[in-house]
C-alpha positions as a LaTeX table, in Angstrom:
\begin{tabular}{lrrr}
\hline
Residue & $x$ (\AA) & $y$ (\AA) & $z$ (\AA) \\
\hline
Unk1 & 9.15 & 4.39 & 32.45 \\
Unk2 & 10.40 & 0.78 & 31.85 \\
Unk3 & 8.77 & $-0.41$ & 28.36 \\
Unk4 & 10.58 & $-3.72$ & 28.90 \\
Unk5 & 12.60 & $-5.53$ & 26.24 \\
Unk6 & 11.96 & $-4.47$ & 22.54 \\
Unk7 & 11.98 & $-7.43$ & 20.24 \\
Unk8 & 14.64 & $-6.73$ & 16.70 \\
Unk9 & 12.42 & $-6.58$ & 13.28 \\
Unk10 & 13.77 & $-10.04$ & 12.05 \\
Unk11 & 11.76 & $-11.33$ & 15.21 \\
Unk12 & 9.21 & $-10.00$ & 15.06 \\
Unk13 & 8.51 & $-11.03$ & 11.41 \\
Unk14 & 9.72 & $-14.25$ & 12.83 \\
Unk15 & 6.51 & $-14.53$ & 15.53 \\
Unk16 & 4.49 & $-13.42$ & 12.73 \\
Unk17 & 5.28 & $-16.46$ & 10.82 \\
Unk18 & 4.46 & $-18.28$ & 14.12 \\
Unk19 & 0.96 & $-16.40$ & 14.33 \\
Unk20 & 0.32 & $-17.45$ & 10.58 \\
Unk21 & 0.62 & $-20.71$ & 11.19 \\
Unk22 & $-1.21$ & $-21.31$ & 13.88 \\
Unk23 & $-4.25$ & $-19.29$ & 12.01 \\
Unk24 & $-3.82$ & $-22.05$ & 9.03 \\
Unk25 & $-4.45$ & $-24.41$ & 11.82 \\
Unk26 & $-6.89$ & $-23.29$ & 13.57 \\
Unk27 & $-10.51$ & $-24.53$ & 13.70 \\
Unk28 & $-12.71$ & $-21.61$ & 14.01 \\
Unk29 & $-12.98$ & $-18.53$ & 11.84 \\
Unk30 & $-13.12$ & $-16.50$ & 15.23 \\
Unk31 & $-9.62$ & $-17.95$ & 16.16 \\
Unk32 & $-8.02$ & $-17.67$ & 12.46 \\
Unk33 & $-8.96$ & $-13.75$ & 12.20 \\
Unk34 & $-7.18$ & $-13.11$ & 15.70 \\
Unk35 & $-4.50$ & $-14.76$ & 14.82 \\
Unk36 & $-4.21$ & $-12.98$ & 11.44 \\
Unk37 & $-4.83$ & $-9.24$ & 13.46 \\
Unk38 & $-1.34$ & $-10.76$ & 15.74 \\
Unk39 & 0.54 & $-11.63$ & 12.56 \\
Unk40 & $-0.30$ & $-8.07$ & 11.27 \\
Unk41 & 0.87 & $-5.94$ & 14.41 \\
Unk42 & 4.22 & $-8.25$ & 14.47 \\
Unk43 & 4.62 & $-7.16$ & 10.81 \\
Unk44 & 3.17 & $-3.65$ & 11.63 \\
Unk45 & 5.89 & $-3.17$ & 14.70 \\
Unk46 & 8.96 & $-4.90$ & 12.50 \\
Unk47 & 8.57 & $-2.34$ & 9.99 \\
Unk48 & 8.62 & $-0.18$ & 12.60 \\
Unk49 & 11.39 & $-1.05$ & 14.32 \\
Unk50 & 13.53 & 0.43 & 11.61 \\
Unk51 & 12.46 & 3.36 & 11.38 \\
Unk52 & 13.22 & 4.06 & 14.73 \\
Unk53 & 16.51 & 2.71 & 14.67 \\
Unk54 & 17.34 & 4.96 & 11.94 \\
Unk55 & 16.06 & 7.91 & 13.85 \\
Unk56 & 18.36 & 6.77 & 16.81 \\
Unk57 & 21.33 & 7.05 & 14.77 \\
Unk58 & 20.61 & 10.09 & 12.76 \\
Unk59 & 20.42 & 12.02 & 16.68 \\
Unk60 & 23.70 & 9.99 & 17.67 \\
Unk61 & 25.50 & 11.35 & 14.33 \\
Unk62 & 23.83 & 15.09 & 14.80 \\
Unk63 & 24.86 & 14.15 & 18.55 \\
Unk64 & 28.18 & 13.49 & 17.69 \\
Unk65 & 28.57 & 16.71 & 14.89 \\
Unk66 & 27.71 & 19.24 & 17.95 \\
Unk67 & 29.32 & 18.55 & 20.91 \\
Unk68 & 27.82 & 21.79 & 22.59 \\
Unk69 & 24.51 & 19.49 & 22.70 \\
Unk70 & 23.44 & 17.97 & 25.75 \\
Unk71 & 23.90 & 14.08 & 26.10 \\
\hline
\end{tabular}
């Protein structure tokens, strides 16, 4: 299954700023708190992001240290 293109953590934190400041302009309190909740899942998935990335390279290295394991 295609997931698409993943975004790196310093852009997601990036579109969070975005979010933020379009919730400092925005005109209802409706509008402000969803933009707030998108801010928070772009900061929620960059902190994420390296966590898997470290994961990745933890299985390349163990990858790497056993040849006998499949690819």
């Amino acid at each position: 299954m295609d997931l698409g293109e993943r975004l790196t953590a310093k852009q997601y934190r990036s579109q969070a700023a975005r979010w933020r400041q379009f919730a400092a302009e925005a005109t209802t309190p409706q509008t402000r708190t969803h933009l707030l909740g998108l801010a928070r899942q772009c900061e929620f998935l960059a902190g994420n992001v390296g966590d898997v990335m470290a994961d990745i390279a933890a299985a390349e290295q163990e990858r790497a240290r056993r040849p006998d394991m499949p690819q």
